[in-house]
C-alpha positions in Angstrom: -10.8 -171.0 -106.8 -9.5 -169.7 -103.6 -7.3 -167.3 -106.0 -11.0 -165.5 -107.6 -12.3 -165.1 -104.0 -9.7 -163.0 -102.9 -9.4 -161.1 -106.4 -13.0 -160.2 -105.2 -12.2 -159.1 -101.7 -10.0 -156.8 -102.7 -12.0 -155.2 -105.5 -14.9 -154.6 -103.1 -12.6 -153.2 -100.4 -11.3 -150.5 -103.0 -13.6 -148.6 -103.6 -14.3 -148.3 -99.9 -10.5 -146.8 -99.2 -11.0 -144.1 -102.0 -14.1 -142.9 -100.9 -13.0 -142.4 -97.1 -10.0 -140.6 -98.6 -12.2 -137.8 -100.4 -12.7 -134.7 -99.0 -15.8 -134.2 -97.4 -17.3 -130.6 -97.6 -18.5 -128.5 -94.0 -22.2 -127.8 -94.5 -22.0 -126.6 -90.9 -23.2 -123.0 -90.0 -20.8 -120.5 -90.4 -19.3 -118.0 -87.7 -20.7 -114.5 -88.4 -18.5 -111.5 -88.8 -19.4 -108.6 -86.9 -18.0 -105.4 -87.8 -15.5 -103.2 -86.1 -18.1 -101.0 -83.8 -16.0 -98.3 -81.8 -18.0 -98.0 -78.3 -17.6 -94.5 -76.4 -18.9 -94.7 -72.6 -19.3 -91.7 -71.0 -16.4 -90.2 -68.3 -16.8 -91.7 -64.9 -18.6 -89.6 -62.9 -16.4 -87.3 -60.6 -18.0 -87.5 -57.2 -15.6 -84.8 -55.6 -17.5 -82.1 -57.3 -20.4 -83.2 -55.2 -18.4 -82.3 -51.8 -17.8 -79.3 -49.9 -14.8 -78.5 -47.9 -14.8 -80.1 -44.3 -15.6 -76.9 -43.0 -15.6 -73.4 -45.0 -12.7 -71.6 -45.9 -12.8 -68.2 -44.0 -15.7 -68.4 -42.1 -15.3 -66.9 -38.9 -16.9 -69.3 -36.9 -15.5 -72.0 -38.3 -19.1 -73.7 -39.5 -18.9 -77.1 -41.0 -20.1 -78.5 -44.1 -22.6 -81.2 -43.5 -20.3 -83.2 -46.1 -17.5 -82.4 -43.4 -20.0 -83.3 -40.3 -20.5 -86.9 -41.7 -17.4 -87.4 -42.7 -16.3 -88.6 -39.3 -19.3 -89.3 -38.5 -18.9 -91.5 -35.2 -16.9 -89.0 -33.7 -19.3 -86.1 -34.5 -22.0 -88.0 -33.2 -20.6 -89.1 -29.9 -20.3 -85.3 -29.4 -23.3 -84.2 -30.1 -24.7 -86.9 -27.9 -22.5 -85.6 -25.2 -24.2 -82.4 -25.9 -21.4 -80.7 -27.1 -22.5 -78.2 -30.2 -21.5 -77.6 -33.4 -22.0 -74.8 -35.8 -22.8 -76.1 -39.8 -23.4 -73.8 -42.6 -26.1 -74.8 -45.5 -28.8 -73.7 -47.7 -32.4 -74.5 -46.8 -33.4 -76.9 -49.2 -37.2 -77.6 -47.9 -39.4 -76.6 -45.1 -42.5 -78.9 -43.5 -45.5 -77.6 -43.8 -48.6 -79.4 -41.6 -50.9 -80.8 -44.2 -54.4 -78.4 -44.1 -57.2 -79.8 -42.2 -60.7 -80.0 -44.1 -63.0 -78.2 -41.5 -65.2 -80.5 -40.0 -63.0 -83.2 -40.3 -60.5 -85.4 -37.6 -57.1 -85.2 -38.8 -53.6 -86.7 -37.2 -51.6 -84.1 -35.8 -48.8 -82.8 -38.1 -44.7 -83.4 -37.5 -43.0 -81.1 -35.4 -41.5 -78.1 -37.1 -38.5 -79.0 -39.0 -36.4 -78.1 -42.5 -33.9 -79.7 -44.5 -30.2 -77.9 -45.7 -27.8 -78.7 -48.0 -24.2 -77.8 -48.9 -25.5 -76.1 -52.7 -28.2 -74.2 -53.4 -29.3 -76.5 -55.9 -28.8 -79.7 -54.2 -31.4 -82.4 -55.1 -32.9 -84.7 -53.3 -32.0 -85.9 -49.4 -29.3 -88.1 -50.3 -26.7 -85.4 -48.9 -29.1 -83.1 -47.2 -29.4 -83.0 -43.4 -32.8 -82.9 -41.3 -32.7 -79.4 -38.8 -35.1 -79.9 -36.1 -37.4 -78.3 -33.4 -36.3 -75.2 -34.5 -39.8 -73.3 -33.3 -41.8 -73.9 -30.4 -45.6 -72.2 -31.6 -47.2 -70.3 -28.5 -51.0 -70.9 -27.5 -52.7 -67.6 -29.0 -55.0 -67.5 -25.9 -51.7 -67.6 -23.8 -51.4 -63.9 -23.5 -49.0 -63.8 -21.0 -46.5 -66.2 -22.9 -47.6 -63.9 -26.4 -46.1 -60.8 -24.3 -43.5 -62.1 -22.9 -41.7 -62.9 -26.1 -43.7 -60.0 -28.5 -40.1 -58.4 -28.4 -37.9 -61.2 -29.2 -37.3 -62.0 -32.8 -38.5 -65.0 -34.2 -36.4 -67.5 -35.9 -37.4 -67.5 -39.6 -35.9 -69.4 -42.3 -36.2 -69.0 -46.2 -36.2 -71.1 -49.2 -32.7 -71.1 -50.7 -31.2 -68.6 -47.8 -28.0 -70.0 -46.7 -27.5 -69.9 -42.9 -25.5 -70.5 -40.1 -26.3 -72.7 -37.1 -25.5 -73.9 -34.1 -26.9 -77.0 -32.6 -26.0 -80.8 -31.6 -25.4 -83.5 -34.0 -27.5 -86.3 -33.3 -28.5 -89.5 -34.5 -32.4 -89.5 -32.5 -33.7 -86.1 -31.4 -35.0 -85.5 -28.1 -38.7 -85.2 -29.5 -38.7 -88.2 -31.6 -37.0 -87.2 -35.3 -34.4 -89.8 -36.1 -31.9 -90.4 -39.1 -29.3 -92.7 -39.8 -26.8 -89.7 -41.2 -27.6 -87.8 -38.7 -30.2 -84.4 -37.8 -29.2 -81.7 -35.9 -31.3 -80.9 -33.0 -31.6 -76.8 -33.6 -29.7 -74.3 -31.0 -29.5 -71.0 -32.8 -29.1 -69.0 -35.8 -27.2 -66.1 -37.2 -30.0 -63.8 -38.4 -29.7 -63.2 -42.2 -29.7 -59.4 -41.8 -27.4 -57.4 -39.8 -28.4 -56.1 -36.4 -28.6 -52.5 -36.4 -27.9 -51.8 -32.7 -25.0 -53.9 -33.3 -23.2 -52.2 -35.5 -24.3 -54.2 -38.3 -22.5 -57.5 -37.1 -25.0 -60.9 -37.5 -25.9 -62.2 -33.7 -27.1 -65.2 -33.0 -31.2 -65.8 -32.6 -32.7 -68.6 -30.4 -36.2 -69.6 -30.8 -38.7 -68.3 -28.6 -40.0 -70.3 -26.2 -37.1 -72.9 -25.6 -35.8 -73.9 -22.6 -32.3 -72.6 -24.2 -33.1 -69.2 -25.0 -30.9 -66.6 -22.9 -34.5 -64.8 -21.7 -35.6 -68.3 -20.5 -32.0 -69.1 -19.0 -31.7 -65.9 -17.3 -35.7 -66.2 -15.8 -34.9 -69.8 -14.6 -31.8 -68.5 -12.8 -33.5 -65.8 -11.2 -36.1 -67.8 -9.6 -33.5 -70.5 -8.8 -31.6 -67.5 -7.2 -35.1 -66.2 -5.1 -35.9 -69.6 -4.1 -32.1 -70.1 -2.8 -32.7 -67.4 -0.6 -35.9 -68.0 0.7 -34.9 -71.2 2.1 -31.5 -69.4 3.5 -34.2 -67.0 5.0 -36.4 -70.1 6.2 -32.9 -71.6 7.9 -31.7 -68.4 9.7 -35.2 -67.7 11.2 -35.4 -72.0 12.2 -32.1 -70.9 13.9 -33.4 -68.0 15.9 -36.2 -69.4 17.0 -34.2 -72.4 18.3 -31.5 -70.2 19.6 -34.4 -68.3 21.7 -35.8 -71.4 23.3 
């Protein structure tokens, strides 16, 4: 009896080994195949061809690039702060123009006069450009005598696209309120884009009217400076006699 019970056992236990030992198929999903895609990026831009030379090959007065004037740029500012100036050659890439007034109408006052330059001609954007500022100082029309004083002086007149050469100081904040993180340059003077006749056709330097920088406005300031210097020398000497004769 004991013999038939394990007969049994072993019968039920059989089938159980040959199933486990069967092979059990993967019903799992299966891993896709992609194809062989070639992928062509385009050439890393070459950001060289957006700079100039430091400063331009053969220019007589040795004008910077305003690529070159940032590219030390804590130096160049700490000597235009000084007030030490520069000169920087670029073309004019935009020029402010006061938004017009409806008449009858209260309006805020427009920025001061200012332009933008930039190493190309076709630059875009301000990214690389460089702010020029207070580069004309407008004249009262009812201030005849100022309008006469400076009727023979030329103006300084810039044009869309003209290239020009400048001098002025490299600045971070301008002294009327313009600032920039790249730096501005705070206007000195300009090389006129046509030749001077009376020169001889050579390109001379032209300071806008009105400024406390321009030779006619140095050379008045001096002269009175020189008549009041004598006046009081004239005031002492007499203070003198008079003491000498009492």
């Amino acid at each position: 009896m004991k013999f038939r019970n394990t007969f049994v056992l072993a019968t039920l236990v059989a089938p159980l080994t040959f199933g486990c030992a069967e092979k059990i198929e993967d019903t799992g999903p299966k891993e896709e195949e992609l194809p062989n895609i070639k992928v062509e990026l385009p050439p890393a831009p070459d950001f060289d061809e957006a700079r100039a030379p430091v400063k331009w090959e053969g220019d007589p007065d040795g004008a910077y690039s305003i690529f070159g004037l940032r590219k030390d740029i804590d130096d160049r500012l700490k000597e235009g702060e000084a007030g030490q100036k520069i000169v920087v050659k670029g073309y004019v890439q935009e020029i402010y123009v006061p938004p017009e007034c409806p008449e009858g109408q209260l309006c805020p006052p427009g920025k001061q006069p200012h332009f933008w330059i930039s190493d190309t001609p076709d630059e875009k954007g301000k990214k690389r450009a460089m702010m020029v500022v207070n580069y004309h100082f407008p004249i009262p029309e009812w201030d005849t005598d100022t309008l006469k004083q400076w009727e023979e002086q030329p103006l300084v007149i810039v044009e869309l696209g003209k290239q020009y050469t400048i001098t002025g100081e490299f600045r971070r904040f301008s002294k009327s309120g313009f600032a920039h993180d790249n730096g501005l340059l705070e206007f000195h003077s300009y090389k006129a884009p046509n030749p001077d006749p009376e020169s001889g056709g050579e390109l001379i330097w032209i300071y806008p009217p009105n400024s406390d920088w321009h030779p006619q406005t140095v050379a008045a300031t001096e002269a009175q400076n020189a008549e009041m210097q004598a006046r009081m020398q004239k005031d002492a000497e007499a203070i003198k006699k008079q003491k000498g004769d009492g």
